[in-house]
C-alpha positions as CSV (number, residue, x, y, z in Angstrom):
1,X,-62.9,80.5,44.1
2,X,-66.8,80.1,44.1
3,X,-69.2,78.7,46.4
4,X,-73.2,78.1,45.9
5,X,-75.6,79.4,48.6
6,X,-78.9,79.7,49.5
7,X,-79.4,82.9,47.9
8,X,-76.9,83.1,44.8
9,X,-73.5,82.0,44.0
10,X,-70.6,84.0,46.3
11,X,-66.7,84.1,44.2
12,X,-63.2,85.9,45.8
13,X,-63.4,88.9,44.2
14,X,-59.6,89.3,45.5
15,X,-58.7,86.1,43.3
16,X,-60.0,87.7,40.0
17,X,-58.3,91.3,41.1
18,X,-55.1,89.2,41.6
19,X,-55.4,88.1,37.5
20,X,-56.3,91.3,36.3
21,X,-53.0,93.2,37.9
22,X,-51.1,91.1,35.3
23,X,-52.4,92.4,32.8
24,X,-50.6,95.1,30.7
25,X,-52.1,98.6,30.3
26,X,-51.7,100.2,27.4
27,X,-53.3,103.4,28.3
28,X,-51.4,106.6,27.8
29,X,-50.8,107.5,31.5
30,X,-51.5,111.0,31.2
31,X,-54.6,111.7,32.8
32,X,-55.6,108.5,33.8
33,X,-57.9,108.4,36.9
34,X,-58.5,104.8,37.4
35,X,-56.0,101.6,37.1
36,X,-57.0,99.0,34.2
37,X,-57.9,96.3,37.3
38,X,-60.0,98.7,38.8
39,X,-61.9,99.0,35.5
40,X,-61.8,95.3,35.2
41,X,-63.2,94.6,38.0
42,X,-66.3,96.9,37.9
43,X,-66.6,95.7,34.0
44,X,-66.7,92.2,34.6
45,X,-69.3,92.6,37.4
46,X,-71.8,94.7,35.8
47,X,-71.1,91.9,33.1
48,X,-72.4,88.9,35.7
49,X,-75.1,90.8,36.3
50,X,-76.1,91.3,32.4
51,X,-74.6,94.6,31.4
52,X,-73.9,94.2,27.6
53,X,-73.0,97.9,26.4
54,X,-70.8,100.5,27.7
55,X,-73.0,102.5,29.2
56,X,-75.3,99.9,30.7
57,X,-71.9,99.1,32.6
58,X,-71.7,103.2,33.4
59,X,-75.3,102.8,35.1
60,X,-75.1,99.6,36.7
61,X,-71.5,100.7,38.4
62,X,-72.5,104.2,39.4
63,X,-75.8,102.8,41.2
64,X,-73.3,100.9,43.0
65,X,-70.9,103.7,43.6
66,X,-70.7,103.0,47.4
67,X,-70.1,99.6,47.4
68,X,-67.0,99.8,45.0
69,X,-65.4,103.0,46.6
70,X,-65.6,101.1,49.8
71,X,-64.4,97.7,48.3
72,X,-61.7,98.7,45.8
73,X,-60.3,101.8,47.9
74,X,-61.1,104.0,45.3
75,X,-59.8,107.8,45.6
76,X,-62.7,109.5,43.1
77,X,-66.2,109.7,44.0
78,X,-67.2,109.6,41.0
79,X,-67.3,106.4,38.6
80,X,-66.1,105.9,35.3
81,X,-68.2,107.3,32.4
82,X,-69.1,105.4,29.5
83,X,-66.3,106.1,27.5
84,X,-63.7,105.0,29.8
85,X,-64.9,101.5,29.6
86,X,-65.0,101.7,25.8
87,X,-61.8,103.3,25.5
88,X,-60.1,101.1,28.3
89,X,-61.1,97.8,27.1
90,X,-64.5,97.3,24.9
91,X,-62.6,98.7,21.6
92,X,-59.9,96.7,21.7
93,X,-61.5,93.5,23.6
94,X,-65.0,93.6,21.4
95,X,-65.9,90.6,23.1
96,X,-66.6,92.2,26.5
97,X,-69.3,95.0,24.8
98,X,-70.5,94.1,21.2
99,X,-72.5,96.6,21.0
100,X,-71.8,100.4,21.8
């Protein structure tokens, strides 16, 4: 769901979080910190907000650390590096990060 405002357009996170837990991860579990929907979610928003390469995701989630502890209920402090996003989802899904 989306709505326009004044300043920007507002969308239910919650509704996309709901569509990305039915999604399969095919992750070995060992050592895993985060959940493939948690990585989704923070992918897809640095993406909104013009991210294009894994580590321009990194940057733009870890300036945002606060916000997505707070939001997503996340146990770690510290956000995903680089690599987890490639590894999680740019590799396989190229179309999210074109570039590395």
């Amino acid at each position: 769901m989306e709505s326009g405002t004044e300043t920007g357009i507002v969308f239910d996170i919650g509704s996309q979080y709901a569509q990305f837990q039915t999604l399969r991860d095919s992750r070995n579990p060992k050592g895993l910190r985060y959940q493939l929907v948690t990585i989704l979610v923070m992918l897809t928003m640095a993406k909104l907000c013009g991210q294009d390469t894994p580590s321009g995701i990194a940057d733009w989630v870890k300036h945002r650390a606060e916000q997505f502890i707070e939001v997503l209920r996340l146990k770690y402090k510290a956000m995903p590096h680089h690599s987890t996003y490639w590894y999680s989802c740019c590799r396989k899904y190229w179309i999210f990060c074109p570039q590395q």
